[in-house]
FILUMKE-25003 format. One record per residue (C-alpha): x, y, z. Coordinates in steps of 0.5 Angstrom, whole numbers, plus 500, padded with zeros to 3 digits. Last residue first. Layout:
! FILUMKE-25003
XYZ...
***
This chain:
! FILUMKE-25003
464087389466091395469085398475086392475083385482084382480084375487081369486083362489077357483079352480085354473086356470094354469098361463102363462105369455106372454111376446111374445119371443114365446120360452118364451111361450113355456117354461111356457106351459111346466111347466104347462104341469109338474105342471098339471100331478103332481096334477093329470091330468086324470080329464083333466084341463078346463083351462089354464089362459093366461096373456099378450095377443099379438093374436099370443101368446094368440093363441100360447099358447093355441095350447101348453096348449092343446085344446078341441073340441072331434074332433081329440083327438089322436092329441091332446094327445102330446100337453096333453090335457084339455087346454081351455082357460082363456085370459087375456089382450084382445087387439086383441083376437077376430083377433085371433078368426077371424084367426082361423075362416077363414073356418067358423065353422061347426064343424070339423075345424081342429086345436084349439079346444075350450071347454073353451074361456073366454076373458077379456077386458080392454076399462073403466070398463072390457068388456068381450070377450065371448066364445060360443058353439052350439054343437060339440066344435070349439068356435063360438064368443060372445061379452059381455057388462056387464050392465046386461049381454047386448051380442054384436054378436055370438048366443044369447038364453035367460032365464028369472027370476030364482029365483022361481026355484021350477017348474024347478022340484026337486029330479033329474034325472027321475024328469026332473032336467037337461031336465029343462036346455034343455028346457030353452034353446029351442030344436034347442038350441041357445047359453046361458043366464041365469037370476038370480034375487032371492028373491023368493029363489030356483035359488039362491041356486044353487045345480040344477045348477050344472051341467050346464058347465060339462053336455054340454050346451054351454059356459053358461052366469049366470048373478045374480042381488043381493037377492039370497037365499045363495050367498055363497052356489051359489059360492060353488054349481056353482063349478058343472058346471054353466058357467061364472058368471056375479054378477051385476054391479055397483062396479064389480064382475066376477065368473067362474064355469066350473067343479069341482076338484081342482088344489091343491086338485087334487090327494086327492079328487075331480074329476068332470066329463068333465073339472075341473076349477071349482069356479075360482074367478074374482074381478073387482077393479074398476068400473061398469056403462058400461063394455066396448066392444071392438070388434076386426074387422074381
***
């Protein structure tokens, strides 16, 4: 499997990445993640040209949609998958309430129909206000791996091992950078269906990709334990971003069981691990209200 290199088209530089929730499974905000933060998956990419691309709609979606406020700008919603952490937040966001909105969503196909599976979310049973009030949100669309046009962003989607239909994304960056989201990821085994060479065609992905954000929701020594469940550890994140020659890995996806304290420490060992790589690679650990300048470097 050839590495893609999308490009983002029309956009320029700088693009402007935001992390709105880095938090995984169930929302934990409070004094013991206030550092690290507590809302689920919500990322968020700006670009000269472009529309707004985020990335996932868990329940940080509120603060970036509160900024937005009613709409009135081209909004790119790409979901990962459709479990509950990663659209959670949708009904809170605002754009899709305003007429003057222009959100379009995309995600992995459904057996059911996206569509269906997101208006489930807010089905009167569960939630005070119906789909029929999202006047702002102008199409849903299905894809599943291959080129992905977001809008004038142009993505490239590959399978992630996590049960359900679940994707991760290369984004082309102004120019031939490029960035890659891969939340909800598990790094060992095979148990969901995926081609048994996919480990090494998700390296082969990860070719010339600068940054990389993924999952790392358990501790190296939880992983195991965890067989399964579709989720990663810090040290299997970084031997892939070591392997496939990125510089910089986001870890994400942050267990609602990691405290503040929790988090330095598998920072800290993630940093060590990736010396021992001998790579170069940086690791950082994804920070709910941080801002990265990507420059034409990345």
């Amino acid at each position: 499997m050839n590495a893609p290199s999308p490009e983002a088209g029309p956009g320029g530089w700088p693009v402007q990445l935001r992390f709105w929730g880095v938090r995984g499974s169930v929302p934990v905000p409070g004094p013991d993640t206030v550092r690290y933060g507590g809302n689920t998956p919500c990322v968020s990419l700006e670009a000269p040209g472009l529309p707004l691309l985020v990335l996932d709609a868990g329940t940080g979606a509120r603060a970036l949609g509160r900024e937005l406020d009613g709409g009135g700008r081209d909004v790119e919603v790409v979901l990962s998958h459709t479990h509950w952490d990663h659209i959670h937040g949708l009904g809170f966001f605002p754009p899709i309430y305003g007429p003057a909105g222009r959100v379009r969503i995309t995600g992995p196909r459904q057996p059911a129909g996206l569509r269906t599976v997101l208006e489930r979310l807010t089905a009167w049973e569960n939630f005070p206000i119906p789909p029929s009030r999202w006047v702002g949100l102008r199409e849903v669309r299905e894809v599943g791996p291959g080129p992905v046009d977001a809008g004038g962003w142009r993505l490239e989607a590959v399978p992630l091992n996590h049960p359900g239909n679940t994707l991760g994304y290369r984004i082309g960056l102004p120019g031939k950078g490029s960035l890659a989201y891969l939340t909800d990821n598990e790094l060992t085994g095979n148990g969901h269906g995926l081609d048994p060479a996919w480990r090494q065609n998700l390296v082969d992905f990860l070719r010339g990709v600068a940054t990389v954000i993924h999952d790392a929701t358990w501790r190296d020594d939880q992983a195991g334990a965890h067989a399964g469940w579709g989720h990663s550890s810090p040290g299997e994140a970084v031997a892939l971003a070591a392997q496939a020659g990125c510089r910089r890995l986001y870890l994400f996806h942050h267990s609602p069981d990691h405290d503040d304290e929790a988090m330095d420490r598998l920072l800290d060992e993630a940093r060590l691990g990736a010396v021992r790589t001998g790579t170069g690679l940086v690791v950082e650990a994804a920070i709910e209200g941080s801002t990265l300048m990507l420059d034409q470097e990345d």
